[in-house]
PATORMAR-42159 format. One record per atom (N, C-alpha, C): y, z, x; residue in one letter. Coordinates in steps of 0.1 Angstrom, whole numbers, plus 5000, padded with zeros to 4 digits. Each point is the difference from the previous one (the first is absolute). Layout:
BEGIN
YZXA
...
***
This chain:
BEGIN
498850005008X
501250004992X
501350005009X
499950085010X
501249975014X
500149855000X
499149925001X
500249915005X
500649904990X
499450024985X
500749944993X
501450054994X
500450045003X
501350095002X
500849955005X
499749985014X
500549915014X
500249864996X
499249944990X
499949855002X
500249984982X
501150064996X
500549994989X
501049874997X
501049945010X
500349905003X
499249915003X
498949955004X
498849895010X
500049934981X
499349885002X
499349954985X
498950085003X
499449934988X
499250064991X
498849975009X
499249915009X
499749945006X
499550145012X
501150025007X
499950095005X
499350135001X
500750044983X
500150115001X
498550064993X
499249874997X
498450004997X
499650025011X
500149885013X
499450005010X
499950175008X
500950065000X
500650115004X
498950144992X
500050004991X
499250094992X
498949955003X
499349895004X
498549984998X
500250025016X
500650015007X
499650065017X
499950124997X
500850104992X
499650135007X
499350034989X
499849994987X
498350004993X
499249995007X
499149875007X
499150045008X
500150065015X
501050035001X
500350115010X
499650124999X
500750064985X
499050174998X
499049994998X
499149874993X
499050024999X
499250015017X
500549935009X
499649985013X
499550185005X
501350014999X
500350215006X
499050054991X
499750004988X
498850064993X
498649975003X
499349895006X
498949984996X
499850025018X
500749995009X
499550115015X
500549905008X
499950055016X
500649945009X
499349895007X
499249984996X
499249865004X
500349864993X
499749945012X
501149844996X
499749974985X
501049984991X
500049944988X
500449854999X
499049994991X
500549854993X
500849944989X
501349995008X
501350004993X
499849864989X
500049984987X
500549894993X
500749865005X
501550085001X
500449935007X
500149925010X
499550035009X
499249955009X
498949904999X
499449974991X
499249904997X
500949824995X
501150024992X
500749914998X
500649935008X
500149915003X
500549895007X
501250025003X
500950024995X
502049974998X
499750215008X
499750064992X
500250115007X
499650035012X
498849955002X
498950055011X
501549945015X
500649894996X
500649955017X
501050074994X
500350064991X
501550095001X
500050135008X
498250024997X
499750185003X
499649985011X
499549905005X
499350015018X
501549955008X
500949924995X
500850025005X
500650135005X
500650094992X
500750175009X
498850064997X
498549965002X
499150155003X
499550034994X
499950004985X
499450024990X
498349954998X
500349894999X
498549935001X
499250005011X
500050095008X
499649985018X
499349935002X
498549974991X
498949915005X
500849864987X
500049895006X
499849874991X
498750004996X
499350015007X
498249994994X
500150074990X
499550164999X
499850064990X
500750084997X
501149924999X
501950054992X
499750124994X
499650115009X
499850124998X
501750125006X
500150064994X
501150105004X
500050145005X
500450045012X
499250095006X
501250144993X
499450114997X
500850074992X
501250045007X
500050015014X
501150075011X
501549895000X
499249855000X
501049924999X
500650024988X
499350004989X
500450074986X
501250055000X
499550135004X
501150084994X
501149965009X
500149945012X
501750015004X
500349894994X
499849874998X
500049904987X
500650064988X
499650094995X
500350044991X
501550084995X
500050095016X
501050125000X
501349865001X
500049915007X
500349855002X
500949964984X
498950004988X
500049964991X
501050104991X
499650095001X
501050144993X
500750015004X
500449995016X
501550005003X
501049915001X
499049905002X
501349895002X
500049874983X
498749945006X
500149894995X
497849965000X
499749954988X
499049945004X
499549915010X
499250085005X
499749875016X
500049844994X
499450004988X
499849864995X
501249925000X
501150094994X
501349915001X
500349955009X
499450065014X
500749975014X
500249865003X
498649864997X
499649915002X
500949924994X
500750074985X
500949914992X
501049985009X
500950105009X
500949995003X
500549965013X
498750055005X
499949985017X
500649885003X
500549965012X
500449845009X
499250015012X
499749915007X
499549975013X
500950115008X
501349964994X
500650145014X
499650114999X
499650094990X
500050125003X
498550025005X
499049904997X
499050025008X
499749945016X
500849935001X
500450035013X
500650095011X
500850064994X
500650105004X
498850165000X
500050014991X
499150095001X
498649975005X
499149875007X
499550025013X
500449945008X
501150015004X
500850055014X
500050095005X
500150134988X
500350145001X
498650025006X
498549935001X
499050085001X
499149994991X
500649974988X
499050074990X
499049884991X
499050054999X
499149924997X
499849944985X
499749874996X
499849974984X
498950064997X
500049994987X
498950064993X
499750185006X
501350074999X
499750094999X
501550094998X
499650154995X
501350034991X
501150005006X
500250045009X
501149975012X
500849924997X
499149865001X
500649915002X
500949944986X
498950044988X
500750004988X
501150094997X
500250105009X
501450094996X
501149975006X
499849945016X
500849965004X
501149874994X
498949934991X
500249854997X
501050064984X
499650164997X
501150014987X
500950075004X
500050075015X
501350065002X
501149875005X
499749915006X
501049925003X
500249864990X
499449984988X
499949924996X
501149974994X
501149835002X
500949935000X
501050075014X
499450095007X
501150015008X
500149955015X
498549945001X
500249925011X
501049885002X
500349945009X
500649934999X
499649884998X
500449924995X
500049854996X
500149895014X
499349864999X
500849945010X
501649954995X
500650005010X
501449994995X
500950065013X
499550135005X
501050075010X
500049885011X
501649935002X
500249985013X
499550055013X
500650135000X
500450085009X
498249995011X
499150034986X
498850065002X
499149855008X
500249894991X
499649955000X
500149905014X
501750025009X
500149965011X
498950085011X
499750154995X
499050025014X
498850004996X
499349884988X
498650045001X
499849955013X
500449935007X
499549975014X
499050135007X
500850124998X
499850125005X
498550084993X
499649924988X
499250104997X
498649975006X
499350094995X
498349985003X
499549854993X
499149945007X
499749864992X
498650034992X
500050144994X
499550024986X
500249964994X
499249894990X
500349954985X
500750094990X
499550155003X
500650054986X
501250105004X
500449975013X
501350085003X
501249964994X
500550154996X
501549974989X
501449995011X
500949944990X
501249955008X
500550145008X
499550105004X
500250155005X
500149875016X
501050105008X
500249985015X
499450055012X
499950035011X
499550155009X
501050094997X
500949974998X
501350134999X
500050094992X
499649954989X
500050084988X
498350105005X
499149915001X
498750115009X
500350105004X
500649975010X
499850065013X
501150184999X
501049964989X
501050104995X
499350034989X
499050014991X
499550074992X
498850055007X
499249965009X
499350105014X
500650115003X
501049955007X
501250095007X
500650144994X
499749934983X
500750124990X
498650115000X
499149984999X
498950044997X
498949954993X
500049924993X
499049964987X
499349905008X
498850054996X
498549915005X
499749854990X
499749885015X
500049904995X
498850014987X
499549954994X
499149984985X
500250054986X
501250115001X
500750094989X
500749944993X
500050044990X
500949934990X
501450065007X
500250085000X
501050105007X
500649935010X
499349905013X
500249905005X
501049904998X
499149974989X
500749844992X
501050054991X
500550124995X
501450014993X
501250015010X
499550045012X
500950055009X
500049875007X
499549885002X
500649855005X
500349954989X
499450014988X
501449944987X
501450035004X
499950185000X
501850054998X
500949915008X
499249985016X
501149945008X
499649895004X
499449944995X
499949795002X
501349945002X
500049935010X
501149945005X
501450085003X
500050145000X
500550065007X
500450025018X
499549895004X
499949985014X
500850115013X
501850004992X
500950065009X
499550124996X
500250074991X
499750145002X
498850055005X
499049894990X
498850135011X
499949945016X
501349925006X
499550015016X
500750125000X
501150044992X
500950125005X
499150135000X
499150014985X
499250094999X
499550025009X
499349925007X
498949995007X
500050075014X
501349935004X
500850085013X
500550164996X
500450014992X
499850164997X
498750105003X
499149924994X
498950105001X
499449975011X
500249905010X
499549995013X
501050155006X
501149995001X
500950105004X
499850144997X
499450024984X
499750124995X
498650035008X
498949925003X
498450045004X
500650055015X
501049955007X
500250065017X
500350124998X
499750105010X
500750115003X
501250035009X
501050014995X
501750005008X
499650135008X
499350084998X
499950125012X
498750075003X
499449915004X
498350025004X
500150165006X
499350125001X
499850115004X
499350005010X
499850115010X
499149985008X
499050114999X
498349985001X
499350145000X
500250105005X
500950045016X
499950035004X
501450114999X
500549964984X
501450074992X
501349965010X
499749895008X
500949915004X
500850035017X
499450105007X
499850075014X
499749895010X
499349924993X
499849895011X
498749985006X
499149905004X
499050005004X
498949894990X
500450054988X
499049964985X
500349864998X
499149944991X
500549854990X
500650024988X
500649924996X
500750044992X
499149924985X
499950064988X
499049994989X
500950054989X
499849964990X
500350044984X
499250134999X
500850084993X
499650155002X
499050044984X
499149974999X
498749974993X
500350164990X
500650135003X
499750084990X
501150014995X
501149934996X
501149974992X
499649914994X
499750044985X
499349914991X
501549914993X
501050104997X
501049974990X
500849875013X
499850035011X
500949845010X
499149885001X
498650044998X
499049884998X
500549944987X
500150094993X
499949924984X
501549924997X
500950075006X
501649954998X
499949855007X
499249995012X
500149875004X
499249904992X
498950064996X
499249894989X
500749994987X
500950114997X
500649944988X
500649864995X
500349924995X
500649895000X
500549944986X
501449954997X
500349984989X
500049854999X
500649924988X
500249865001X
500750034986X
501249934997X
500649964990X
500249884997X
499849944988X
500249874997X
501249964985X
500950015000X
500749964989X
499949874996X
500349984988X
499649834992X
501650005001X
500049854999X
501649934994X
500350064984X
500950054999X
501150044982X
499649914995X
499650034988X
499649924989X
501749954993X
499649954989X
501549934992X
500750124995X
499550154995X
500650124997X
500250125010X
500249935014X
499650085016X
498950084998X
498949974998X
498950095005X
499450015007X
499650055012X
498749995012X
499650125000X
498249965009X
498850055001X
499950045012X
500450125002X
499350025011X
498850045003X
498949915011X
498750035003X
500250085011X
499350094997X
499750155016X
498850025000X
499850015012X
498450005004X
500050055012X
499950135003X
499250095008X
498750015003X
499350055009X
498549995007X
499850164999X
500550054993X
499750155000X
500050064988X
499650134996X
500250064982X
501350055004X
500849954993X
501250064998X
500250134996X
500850145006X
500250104987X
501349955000X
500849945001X
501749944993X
500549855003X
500449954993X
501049915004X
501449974991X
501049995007X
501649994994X
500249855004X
500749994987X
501049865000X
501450045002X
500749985008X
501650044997X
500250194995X
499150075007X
499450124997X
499550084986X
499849854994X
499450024984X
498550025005X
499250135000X
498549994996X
499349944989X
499149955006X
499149934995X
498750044999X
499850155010X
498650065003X
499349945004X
498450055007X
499249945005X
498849894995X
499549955011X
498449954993X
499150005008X
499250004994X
498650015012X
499949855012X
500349894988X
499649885014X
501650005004X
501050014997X
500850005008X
501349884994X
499449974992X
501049824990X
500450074990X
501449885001X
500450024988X
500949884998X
500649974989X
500449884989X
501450064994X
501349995003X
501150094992X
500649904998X
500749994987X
501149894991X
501450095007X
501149955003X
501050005001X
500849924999X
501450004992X
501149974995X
501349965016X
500349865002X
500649975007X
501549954997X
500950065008X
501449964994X
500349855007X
500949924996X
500449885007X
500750065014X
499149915011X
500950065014X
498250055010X
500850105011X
499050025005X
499650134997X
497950024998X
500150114996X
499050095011X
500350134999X
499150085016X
499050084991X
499150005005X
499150104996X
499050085014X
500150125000X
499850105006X
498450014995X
498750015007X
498749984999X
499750135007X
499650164996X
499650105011X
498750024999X
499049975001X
498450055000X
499550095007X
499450134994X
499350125004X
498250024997X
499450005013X
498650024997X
499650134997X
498550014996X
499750154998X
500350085012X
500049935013X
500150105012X
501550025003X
501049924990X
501150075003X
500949915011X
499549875001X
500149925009X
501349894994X
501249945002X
500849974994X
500249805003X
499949964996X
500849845002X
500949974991X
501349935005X
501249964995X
499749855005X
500949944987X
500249814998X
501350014995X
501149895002X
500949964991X
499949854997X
500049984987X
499849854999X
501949954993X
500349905000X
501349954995X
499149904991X
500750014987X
499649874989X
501949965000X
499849925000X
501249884994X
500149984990X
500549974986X
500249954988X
500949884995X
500149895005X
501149884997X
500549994984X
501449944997X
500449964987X
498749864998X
500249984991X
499049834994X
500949974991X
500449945003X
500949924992X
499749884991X
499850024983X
499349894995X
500649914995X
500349934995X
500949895000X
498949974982X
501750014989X
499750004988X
499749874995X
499249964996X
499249884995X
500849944986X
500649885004X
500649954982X
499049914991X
499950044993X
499449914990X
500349824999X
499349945005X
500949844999X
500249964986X
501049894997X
500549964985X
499049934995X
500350014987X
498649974988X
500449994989X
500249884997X
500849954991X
498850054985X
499350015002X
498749974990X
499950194993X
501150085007X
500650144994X
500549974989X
500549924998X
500949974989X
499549954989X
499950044986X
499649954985X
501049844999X
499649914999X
500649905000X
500849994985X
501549955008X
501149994989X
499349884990X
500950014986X
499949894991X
500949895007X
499649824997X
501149975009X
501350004990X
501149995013X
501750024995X
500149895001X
501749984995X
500449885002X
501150035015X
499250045008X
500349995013X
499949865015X
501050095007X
500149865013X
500050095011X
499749935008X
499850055014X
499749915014X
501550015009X
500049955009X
499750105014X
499049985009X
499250055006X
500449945017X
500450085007X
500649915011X
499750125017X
498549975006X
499650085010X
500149945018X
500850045008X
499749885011X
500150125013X
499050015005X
499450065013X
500749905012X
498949935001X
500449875012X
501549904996X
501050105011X
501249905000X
500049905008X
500749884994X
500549925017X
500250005009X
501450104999X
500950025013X
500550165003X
498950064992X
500350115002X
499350105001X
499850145003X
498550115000X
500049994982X
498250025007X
499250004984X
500550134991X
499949984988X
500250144991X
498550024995X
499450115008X
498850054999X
499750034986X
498549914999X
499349974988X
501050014982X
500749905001X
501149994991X
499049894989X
499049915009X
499749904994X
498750074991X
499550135004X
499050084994X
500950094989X
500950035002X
500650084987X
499949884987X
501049855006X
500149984985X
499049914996X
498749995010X
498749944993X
499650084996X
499850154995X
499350104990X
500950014992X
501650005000X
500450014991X
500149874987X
499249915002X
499649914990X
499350034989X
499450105005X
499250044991X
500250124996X
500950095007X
500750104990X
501049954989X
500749895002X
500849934994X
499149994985X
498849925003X
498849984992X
499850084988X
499350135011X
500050154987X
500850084997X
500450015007X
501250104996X
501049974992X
500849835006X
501049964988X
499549934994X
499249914994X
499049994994X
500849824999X
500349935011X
500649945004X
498749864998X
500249844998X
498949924996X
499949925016X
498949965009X
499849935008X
501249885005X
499749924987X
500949874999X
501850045001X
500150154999X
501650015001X
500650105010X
499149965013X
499850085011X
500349905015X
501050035004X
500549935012X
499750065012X
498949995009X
499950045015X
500149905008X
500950125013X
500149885011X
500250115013X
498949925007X
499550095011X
500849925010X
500450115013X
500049935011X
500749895002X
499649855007X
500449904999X
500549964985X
499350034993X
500349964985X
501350014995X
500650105006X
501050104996X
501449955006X
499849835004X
501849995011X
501050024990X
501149985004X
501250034994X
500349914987X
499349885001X
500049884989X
498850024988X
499250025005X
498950084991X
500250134992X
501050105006X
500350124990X
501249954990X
501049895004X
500649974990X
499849914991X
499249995006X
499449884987X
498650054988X
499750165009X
499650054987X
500950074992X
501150075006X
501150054988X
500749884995X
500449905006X
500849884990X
499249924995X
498849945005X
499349964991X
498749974992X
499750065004X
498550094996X
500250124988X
500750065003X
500150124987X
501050014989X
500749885001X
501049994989X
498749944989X
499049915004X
499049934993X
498650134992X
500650125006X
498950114992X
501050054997X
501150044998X
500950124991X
500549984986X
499650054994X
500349994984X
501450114998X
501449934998X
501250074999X
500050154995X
499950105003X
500450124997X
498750064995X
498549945006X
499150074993X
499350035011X
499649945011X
499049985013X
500750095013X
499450135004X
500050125005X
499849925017X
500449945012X
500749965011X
499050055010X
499550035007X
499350085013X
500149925013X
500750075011X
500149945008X
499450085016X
498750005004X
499650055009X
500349955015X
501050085013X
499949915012X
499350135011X
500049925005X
499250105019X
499949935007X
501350045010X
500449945011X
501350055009X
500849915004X
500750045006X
501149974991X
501750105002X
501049985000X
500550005007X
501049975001X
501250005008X
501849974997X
500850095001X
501350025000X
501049845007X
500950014998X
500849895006X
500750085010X
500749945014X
500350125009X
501250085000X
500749914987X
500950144998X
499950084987X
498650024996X
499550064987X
500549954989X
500449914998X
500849984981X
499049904997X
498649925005X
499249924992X
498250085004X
499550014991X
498850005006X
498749914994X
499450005006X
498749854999X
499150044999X
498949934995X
498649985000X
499249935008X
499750005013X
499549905009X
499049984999X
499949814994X
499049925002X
498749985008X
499449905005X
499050005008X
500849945010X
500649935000X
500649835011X
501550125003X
500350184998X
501550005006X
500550015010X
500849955005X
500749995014X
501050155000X
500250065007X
500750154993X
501349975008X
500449905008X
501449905007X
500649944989X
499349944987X
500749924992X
499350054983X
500150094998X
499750124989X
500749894989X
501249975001X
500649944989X
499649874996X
499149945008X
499249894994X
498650025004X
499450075002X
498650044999X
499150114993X
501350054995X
499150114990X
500949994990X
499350124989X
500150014987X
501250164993X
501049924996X
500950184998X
499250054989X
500450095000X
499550104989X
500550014986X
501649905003X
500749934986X
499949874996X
499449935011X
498849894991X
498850044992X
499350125002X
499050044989X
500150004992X
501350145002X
500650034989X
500649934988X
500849925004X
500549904990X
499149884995X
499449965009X
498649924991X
498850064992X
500250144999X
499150104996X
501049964982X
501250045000X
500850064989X
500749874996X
499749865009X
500349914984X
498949944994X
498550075002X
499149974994X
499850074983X
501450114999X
500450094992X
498850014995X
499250165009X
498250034995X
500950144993X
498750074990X
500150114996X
500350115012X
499050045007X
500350065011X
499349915015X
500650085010X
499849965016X
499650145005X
498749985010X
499750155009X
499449885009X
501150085014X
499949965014X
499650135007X
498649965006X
499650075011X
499949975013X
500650055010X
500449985012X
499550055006X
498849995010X
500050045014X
500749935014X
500950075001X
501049935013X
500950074999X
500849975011X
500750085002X
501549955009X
500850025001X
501050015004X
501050005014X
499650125007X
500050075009X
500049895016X
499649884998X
500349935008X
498650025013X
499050034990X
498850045011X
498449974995X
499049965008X
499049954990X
499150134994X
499249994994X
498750045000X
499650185008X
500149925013X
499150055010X
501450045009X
501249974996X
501250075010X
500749905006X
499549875003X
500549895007X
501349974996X
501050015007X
501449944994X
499649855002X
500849934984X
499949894999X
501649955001X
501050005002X
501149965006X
500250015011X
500549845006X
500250005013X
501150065006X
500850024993X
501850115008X
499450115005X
500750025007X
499950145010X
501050084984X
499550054991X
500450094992X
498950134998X
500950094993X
498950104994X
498750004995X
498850105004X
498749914996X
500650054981X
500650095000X
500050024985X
501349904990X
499949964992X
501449915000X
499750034980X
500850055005X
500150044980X
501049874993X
499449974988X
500049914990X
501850024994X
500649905002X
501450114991X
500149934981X
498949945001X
500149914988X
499750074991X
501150014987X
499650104988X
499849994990X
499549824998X
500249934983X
498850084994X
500749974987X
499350104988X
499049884993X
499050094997X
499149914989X
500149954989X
499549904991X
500650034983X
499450114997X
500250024987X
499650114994X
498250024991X
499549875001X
499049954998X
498850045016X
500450005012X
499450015011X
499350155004X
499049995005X
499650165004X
499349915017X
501150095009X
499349965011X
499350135009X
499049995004X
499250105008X
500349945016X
500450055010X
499849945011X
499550115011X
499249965013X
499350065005X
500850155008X
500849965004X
501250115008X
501350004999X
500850075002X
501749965003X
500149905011X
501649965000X
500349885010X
499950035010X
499650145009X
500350055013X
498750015004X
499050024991X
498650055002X
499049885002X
499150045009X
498849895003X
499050014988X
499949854993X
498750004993X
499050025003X
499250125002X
499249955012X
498149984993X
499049915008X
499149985001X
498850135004X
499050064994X
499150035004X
498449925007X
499550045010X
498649945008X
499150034992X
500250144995X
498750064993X
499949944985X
501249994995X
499749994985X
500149825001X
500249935010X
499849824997X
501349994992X
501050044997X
501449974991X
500550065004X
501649945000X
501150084994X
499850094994X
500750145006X
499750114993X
500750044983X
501249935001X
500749954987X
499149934992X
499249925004X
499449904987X
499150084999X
498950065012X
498850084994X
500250124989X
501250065005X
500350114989X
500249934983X
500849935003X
500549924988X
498849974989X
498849905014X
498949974988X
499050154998X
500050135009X
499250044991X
500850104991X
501050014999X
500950044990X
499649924991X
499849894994X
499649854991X
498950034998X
499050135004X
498549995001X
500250134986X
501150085005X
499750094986X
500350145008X
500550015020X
500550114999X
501650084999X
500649864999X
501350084993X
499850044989X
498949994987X
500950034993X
499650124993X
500950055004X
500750145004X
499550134988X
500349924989X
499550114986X
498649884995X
499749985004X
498449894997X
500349994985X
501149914996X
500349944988X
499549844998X
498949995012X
499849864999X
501049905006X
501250045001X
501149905000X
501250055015X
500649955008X
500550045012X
501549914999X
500750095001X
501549974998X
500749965013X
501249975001X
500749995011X
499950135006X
500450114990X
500350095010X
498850075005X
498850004995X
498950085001X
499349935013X
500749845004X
499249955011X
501050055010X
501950014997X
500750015012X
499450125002X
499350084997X
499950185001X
498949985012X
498949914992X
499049985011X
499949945014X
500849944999X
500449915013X
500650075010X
501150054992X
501350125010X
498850105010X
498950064991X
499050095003X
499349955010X
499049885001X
499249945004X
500449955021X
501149924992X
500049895011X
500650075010X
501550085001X
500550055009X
498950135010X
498750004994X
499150125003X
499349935009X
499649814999X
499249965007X
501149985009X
501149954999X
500849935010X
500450125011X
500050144998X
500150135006X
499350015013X
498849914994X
498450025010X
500449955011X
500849864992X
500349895015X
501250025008X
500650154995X
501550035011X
500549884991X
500649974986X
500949924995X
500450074988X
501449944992X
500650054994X
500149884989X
499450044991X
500049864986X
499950094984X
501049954994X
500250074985X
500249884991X
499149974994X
500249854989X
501250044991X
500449884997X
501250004991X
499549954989X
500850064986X
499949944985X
501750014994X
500049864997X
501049974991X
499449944987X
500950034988X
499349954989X
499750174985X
499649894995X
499850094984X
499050175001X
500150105003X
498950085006X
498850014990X
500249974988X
499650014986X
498549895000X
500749885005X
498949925002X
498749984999X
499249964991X
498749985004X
499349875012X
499850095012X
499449915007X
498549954996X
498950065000X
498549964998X
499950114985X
499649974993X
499250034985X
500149914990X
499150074991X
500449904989X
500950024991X
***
């Protein structure tokens, strides 16, 4: 019943197999000490599970000797059923454990194989794997080094022990310390002041003074500390292992008390920075060893992950009698690129899509080259007078790109694909040619969204005017909107629009569209106003632009009342 107790989590599977071992187990202890003829042992699938760790000793006459029995058993109540072992086992841990010595098919070897089981190591260690050169050309030797040997020798523990093989687990690939270790306890086994028999008069040899038991033992004493790396909530392990019964040991003069073999396993809490810990170990004879180990603790710095845009967040609008001119250009002519401008307003086609519930056929994109100075006006002059229905059809005009100011601030432009920024006044586009080809199409409403900017700088910082002027050049132009217009633009005239690497957009458009996804709006009425998006934007964008040491606050002009996206 212990054991079904123990194996209350295993399946069902298990937890049969488990009861029917130690059923004919008491019957074993009952009927006398002469070899019995285990059940189990007769079946096939069991018989190579049980001759495997010892159980089945003879294959012939899969008989079970009662002595192997019962530590099998004690095996079974304390830990785990032997049977499970074969479920879980890997070639490493049976390798490892005969390295240690110890032989298959017998219980040893089966306990060793559950005290370390998953904790061998894997192939995979670098480190280990540069000096198999060094090992024995044993088939079944584990990625263990001589170093780690020869310092678990050195500590005390006898090669074939399990005791052995936990103590080259703890410090596998620990190389620098245990040579440091190692050199210590060569230091500790000499005697700094040899005696002489002769109480030092002269004459005598000089010899270790044999009836001072407590200076014999101080020198055999020996400690080792092993701290693990701080976990994500600073936590480390420290491993201690002494060769002696402890009656004390202090961390930082916190007792811990003693143990008979001398180990111990303690969780401690690490601050960011460097941390000391104080190791004092006292044997029964009163014999003392001191360690200090330093753990370290670094920041980790994670880096917040954005959700990319997804148009397909959005319940698709009924369509409007909506228009939408769409104008994205990355790769300039003659000038630095405006980082991924041509990716803002190819997704926003399709926000345009669901969100304003805007029809294919009445959707003007133009990428890039697409986008020269003759091509944007010939979609406001003549392309969109041909979809506007007089005072009924709701205007949308999406750009991402560059602007730019005139050099004594009173014009500012929309720069083309083909602009020369020497001859602005015939290669780009003012902002009062939009405008006024926007408003003698006389639409119900116009909403212009702007990413760009002003400030006389690209993207990524690049001044795009050639004068030896200010890199900042503020806009002095003040014309007013009609009263029909709601314009959103990405920053003030002084501020850099600027581009994110991580999010693939403009950080203005990315906010924008997933504000359009449904998180502006603000009181989840379904529907997102001018002002419920300026609220989200103000919030959003100047937090990412913070990251990049920049200074950007979107502007709104226009109706605050507005419904941007609902129905």
């Amino acid at each position: 019943m212990t054991l079904l107790r123990k194996s209350a989590s295993a399946s069902t599977g298990h937890v049969l197999v488990s009861f029917f071992l130690l059923f004919f187990a008491r019957i074993s202890f009952a009927s006398s000490d002469s070899v019995f003829l285990n059940p189990i042992c007769k079946e096939p699938t069991t018989a190579a599970i049980g001759s495997e760790i010892g159980l089945c000793v003879n294959s012939t006459s899969k008989s079970l000797q009662p002595a192997v029995w019962e530590e099998a058993l004690y095996l079974s109540e304390s830990r785990m059923s032997p049977f499970l072992l074969r479920v879980n086992a890997t070639a490493e841990e049976e390798r490892f454990c005969e390295s240690l010595g110890l032989q298959k098919r017998t219980v040893d070897f089966g306990e060793c194989v559950l005290k370390f089981l998953g904790r061998v190591p894997k192939a995979g260690t670098e480190q280990i794997n540069r000096q198999s050169d060094q090992l024995s050309s044993t088939p079944n030797k584990p990625r263990t080094t001589e170093m780690e040997e020869r310092f678990c020798s050195a500590v005390g523990f006898a090669k074939g022990t399990t005791e052995f093989g936990e103590c080259v687990l703890n410090f596998l690939g620990k190389e620098r310390e245990l040579t440091k270790s190692l050199e210590g306890l060569r230091q500790q086994s000499a005697d700094p002041s040899p005696e002489r028999t002769d109480g030092g008069t002269g004459g005598g040899t000089p010899s270790r003074r044999t009836s001072d038991r407590g200076t014999e033992k101080a020198n055999q004493l020996k400690l080792v500390v092993s701290p693990s790396q701080p976990d994500a909530n600073g936590v480390i392990s420290l491993v201690i292992a002494t060769n002696s019964d402890t009656a004390s040991l202090k961390i930082n003069g916190d007792e811990q008390g003693g143990r008979a073999d001398g180990r111990y396993s303690v969780r401690r809490f690490v601050q960011v920075g460097e941390n000391r810990f104080e190791v004092v170990a006292t044997d029964r004879f009163g014999n003392t060893q001191r360690q200090i180990v330093s753990v370290n603790r670094e920041v980790t710095q994670v880096a917040v992950r954005s959700q990319p845009l997804d148009p397909l967040r959005i319940s698709a609008s009924r369509p409007r009698d909506a228009v939408a001119i769409i104008i994205g250009i990355e790769k300039y002519r003659r000038v630095p690129a405006a980082d991924f401008a041509n990716r803002d307003a190819s997704i926003f086609y399709d926000y345009s899509r669901r969100a304003l519930g805007i029809q294919p056929e009445n959707i003007q994109l133009l990428l890039d080259d697409k986008a020269d100075a003759a091509e944007i006006l010939r979609a406001f002059r003549a392309w969109l007078p041909t979809r506007v229905n007089k005072g009924k059809t709701d205007v949308y005009v999406f750009f991402s790109g560059h602007g730019l100011p005139a050099e004594d601030g009173k014009v500012m432009y929309f720069l083309p694909y083909g602009v020369d920024k020497d001859f602005l006044d015939r290669t780009a586009v003012t902002q009062k040619e939009v405008v006024d080809a926007l408003q003698r199409t006389n639409p119900k409403s116009v909403t212009m969204f702007i990413d760009s900017c002003y400030s006389g700088q690209s993207r990524t910082g690049e001044t795009l005017l050639a004068s030896a002027r200010p890199i900042s050049i503020v806009a002095k132009e003040t014309s007013s909107f009609p009263a029909n217009f709601t314009v959103i633009s990405a920053s003030a005239p002084d501020q850099i629009s600027s581009s994110s690497p991580e999010l693939r957009h403009g950080i203005f458009s990315y906010y924008l569209m997933r504000g359009m996804e449904g998180e502006a709006d603000g009181n989840k009425d379904g529907q997102i106003t001018v002002a419920e998006m300026q609220a989200y934007l103000a919030e959003r964008v100047p937090r990412r632009a913070m990251g990049m040491n920049r200074t950007q606050l979107p502007q709104v002009v226009g109706d605050q009342t507005r419904v941007l996206v609902g129905r």
